[in-house]
C-alpha positions as CSV (number, residue, x, y, z in Angstrom):
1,X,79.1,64.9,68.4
2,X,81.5,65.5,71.4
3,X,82.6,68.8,71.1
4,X,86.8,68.8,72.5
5,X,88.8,71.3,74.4
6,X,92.0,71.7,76.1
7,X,94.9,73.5,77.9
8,X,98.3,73.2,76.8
9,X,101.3,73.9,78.9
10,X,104.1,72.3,80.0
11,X,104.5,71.6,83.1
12,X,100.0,71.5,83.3
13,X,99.4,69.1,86.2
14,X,98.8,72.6,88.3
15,X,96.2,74.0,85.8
16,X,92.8,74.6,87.1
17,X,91.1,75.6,83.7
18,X,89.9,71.5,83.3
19,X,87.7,72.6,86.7
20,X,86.4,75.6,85.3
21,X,85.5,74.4,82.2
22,X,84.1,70.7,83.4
23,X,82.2,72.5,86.1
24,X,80.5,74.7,83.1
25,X,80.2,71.7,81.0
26,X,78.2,69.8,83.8
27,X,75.9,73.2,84.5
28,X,74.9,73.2,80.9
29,X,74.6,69.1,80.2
30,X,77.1,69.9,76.9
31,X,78.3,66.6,75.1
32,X,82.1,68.2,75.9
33,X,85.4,67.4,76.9
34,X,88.2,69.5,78.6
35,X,91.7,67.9,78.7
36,X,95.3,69.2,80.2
37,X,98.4,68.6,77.6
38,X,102.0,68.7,78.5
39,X,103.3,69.5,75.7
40,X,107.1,70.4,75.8
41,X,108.4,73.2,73.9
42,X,110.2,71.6,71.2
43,X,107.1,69.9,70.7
44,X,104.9,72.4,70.5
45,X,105.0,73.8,66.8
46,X,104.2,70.1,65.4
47,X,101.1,69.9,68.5
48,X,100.1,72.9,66.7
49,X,100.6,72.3,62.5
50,X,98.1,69.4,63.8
51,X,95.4,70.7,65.5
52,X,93.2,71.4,62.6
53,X,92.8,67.6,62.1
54,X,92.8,66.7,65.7
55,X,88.9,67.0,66.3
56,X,89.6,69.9,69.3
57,X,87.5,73.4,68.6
58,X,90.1,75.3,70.4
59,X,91.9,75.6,73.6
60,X,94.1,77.6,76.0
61,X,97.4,78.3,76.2
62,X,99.6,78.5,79.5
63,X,103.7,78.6,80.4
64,X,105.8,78.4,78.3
65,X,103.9,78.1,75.2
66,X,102.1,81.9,74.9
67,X,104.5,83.7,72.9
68,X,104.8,80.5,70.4
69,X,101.0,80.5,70.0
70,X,101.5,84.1,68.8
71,X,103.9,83.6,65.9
72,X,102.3,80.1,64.9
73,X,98.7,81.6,64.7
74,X,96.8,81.9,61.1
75,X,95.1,84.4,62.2
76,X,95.1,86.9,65.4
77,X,92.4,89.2,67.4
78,X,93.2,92.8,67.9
79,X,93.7,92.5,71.6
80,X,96.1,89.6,71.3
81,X,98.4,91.6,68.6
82,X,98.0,94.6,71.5
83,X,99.1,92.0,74.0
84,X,101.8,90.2,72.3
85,X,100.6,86.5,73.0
86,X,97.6,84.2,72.6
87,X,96.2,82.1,75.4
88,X,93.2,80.7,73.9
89,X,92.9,79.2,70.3
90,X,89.9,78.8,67.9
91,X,90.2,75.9,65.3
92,X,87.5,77.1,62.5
93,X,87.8,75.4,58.9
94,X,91.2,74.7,59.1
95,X,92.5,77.8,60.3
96,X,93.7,79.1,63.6
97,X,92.9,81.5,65.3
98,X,95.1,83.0,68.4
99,X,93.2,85.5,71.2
100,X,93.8,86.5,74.7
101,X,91.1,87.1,76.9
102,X,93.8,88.3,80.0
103,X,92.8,91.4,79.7
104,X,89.2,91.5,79.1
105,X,89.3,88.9,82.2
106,X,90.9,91.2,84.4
107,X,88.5,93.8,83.6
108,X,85.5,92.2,83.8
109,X,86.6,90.8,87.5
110,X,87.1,94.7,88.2
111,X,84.1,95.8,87.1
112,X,82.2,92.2,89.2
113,X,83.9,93.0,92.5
114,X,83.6,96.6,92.4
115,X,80.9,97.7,89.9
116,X,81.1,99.0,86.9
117,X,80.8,102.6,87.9
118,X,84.7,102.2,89.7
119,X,86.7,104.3,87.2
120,X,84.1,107.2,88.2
121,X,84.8,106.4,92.0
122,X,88.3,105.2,91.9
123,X,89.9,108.0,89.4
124,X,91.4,106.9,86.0
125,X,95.0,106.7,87.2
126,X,95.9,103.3,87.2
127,X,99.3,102.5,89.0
128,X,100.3,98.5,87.8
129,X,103.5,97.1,89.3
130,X,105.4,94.6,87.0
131,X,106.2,94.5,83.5
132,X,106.0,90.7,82.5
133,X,103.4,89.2,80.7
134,X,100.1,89.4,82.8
135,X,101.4,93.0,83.4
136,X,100.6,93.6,79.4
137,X,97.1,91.7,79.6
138,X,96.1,94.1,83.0
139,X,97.6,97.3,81.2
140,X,96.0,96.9,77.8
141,X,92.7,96.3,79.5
142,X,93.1,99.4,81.6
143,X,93.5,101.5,78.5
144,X,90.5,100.0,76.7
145,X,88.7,100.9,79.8
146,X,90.0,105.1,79.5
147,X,92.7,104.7,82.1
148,X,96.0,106.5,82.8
149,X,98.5,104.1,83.6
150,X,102.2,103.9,85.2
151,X,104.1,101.1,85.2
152,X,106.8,100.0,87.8
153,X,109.5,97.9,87.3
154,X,112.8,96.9,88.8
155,X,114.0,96.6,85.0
156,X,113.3,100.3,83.5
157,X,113.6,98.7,80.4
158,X,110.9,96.1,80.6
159,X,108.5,98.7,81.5
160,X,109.3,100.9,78.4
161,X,109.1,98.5,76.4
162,X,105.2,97.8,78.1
163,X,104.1,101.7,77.9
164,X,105.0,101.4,73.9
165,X,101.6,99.8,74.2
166,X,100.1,104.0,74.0
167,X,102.6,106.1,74.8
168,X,99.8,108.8,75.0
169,X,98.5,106.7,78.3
170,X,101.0,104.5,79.7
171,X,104.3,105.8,81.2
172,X,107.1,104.7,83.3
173,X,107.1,105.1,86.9
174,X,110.6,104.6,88.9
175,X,110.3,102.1,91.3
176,X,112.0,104.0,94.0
177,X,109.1,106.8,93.0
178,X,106.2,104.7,94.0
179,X,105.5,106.4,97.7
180,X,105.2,109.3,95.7
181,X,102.9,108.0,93.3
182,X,100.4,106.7,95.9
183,X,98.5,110.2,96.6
184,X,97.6,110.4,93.0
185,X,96.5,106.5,92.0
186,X,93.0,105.3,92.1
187,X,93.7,101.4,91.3
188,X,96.9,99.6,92.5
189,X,97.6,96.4,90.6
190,X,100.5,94.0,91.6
191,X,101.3,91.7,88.6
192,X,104.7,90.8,90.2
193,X,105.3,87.2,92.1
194,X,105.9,89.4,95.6
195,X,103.2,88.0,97.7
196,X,103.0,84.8,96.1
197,X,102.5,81.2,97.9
198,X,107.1,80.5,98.5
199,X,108.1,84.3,97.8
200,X,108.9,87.4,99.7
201,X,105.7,90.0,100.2
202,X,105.6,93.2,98.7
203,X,107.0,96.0,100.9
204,X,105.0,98.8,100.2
205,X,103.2,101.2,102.5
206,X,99.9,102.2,101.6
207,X,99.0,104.9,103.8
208,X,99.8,107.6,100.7
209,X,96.6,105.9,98.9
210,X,93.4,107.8,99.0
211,X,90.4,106.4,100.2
212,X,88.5,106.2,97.2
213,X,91.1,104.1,96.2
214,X,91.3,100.1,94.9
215,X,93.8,97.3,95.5
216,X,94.0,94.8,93.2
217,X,96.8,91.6,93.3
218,X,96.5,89.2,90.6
219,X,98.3,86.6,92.6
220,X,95.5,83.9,93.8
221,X,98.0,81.7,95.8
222,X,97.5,82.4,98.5
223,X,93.9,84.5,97.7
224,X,94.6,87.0,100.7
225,X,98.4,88.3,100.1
226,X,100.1,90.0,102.1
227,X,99.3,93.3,100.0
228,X,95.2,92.8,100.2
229,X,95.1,92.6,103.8
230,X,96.9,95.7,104.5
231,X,94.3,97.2,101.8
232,X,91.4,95.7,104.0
233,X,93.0,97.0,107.1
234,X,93.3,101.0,105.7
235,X,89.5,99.8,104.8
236,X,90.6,100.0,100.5
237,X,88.5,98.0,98.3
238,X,90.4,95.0,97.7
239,X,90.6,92.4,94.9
240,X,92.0,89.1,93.9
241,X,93.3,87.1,91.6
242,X,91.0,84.3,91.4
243,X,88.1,86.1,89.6
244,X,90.8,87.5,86.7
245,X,91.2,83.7,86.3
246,X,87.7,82.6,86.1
247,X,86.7,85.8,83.9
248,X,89.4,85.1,81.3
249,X,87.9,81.2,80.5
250,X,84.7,82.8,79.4
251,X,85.1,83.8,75.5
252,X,87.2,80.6,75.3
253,X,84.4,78.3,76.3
254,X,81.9,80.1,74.5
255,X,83.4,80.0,71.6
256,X,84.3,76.0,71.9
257,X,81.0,74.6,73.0
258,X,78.5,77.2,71.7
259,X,77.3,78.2,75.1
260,X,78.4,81.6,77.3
261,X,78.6,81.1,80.8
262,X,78.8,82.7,83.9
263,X,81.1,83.2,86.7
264,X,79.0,82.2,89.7
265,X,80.0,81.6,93.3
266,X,79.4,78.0,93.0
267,X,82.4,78.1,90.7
268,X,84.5,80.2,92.5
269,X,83.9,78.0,95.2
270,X,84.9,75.2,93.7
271,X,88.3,76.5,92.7
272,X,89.1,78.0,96.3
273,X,88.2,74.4,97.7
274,X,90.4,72.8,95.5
275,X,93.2,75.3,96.0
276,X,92.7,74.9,100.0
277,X,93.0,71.2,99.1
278,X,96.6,71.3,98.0
């Protein structure tokens, strides 16, 4: 029996998770399907009352539909009630159940590009720029890893409202405060859009960083941003986006087709051809 699967966004023609997840079905020879679904928002409650007779196992969840996926769930994982949103869903006898694998994505690109040792080598203080909704994925997966973490925002309140996460690890960080920051922070996340493919870069000098320290930018359009190559040029470890991507499409896919796979560079491949493409 052909086991179903999908991403559902709207708009979803951008969405490379039918890549990731065809290339996987195709490495394994699983009788599977992976389909994109532009679902509109006021749409999206009645898509969801009738998954449990659709014949799908599950799927993911992209813009706008995350928060919705949250409240509509039957039932939730811890690290999706920690996040505050679901972007991949389980359909077992009837029920549904909501996860988000952001974080544990995030972490487990971390630990692939720089080893699994790098709290040890970087330092536990964790410096993430943003507040939005990635920003909670990357900061509740730094906690569950034993990190420190300050959070910078442009709006103070968005950021408080992130550190409520553990108020006994996360605090707020001024954003005018962040050269003074740099001296003390092993990892350097940027979860805003600065640096993105059509935006302005991040300004931020990086000199204050210590050399033990890691850049990380969970933009992967373009792959380089501005903000990784000036890492790369102080000699920093440096990290992209792509890998938080791929990472986060594994629990999903195992859970839908019975099979865990692996991030491989063939894969990873595959998606920087196709973004070069467009």
């Amino acid at each position: 029996m052909t086991r179903k699967a999908f991403v559902v966004g709207h708009p979803i023609a951008h969405s490379r998770s039918p890549l990731i997840h065809g290339h996987w079905l195709a490495e394994h020879g699983l009788d599977g399907t992976y389909e994109r679904l532009d679902v509109a928002p006021d749409a999206f409650e009645a898509f969801f009352r009738g998954l449990p007779g659709s014949g799908f196992a599950g799927g993911n969840v992209t813009i706008p539909h995350k928060e919705a996926a949250y409240r509509l769930a039957d039932s939730l994982t811890e690290r999706a009630r920690a996040i505050g949103a679901v972007n991949t869903l389980v359909v077992t006898d009837g029920r549904i159940v909501g996860d988000n694998t952001d974080g544990i994505g995030f972490i487990a690109h971390l630990d692939r590009s720089l080893g699994e040792d790098w709290p040890e080598r970087t330092g536990r203080q964790a410096l993430v720029l943003g507040a939005g909704g990635a920003a909670r994925a990357v900061v509740a997966g730094l906690i569950g890893r034993g990190l420190t973490v300050r959070i910078a925002n442009r709006s103070p309140q968005r950021a408080q409202a992130l550190a409520t996460l553990d108020p006994t690890r996360a605090s707020v960080l001024p954003w005018e405060a962040l050269p003074e920051a740099l001296p003390e922070t092993g990892l350097l996340v940027n979860t805003t859009s600065l640096g993105m493919a059509g935006h302005p870069a991040l300004a931020l000098d990086l000199a204050p960083l210590p050399a033990r320290a890691a850049v990380c930018d969970i933009v992967y359009v373009p792959l380089e941003t501005p903000l990784l190559a000036a890492a790369r040029a102080r000699g920093l470890a440096a990290v992209d986006g792509l890998g938080m991507l791929l990472h986060q499409a594994v629990p999903g896919f195992s859970a839908w087709f019975g099979v865990r796979p692996e991030v491989t560079p063939a894969l990873r491949q595959r998606i920087v051809a196709d973004l070069a493409a467009k």
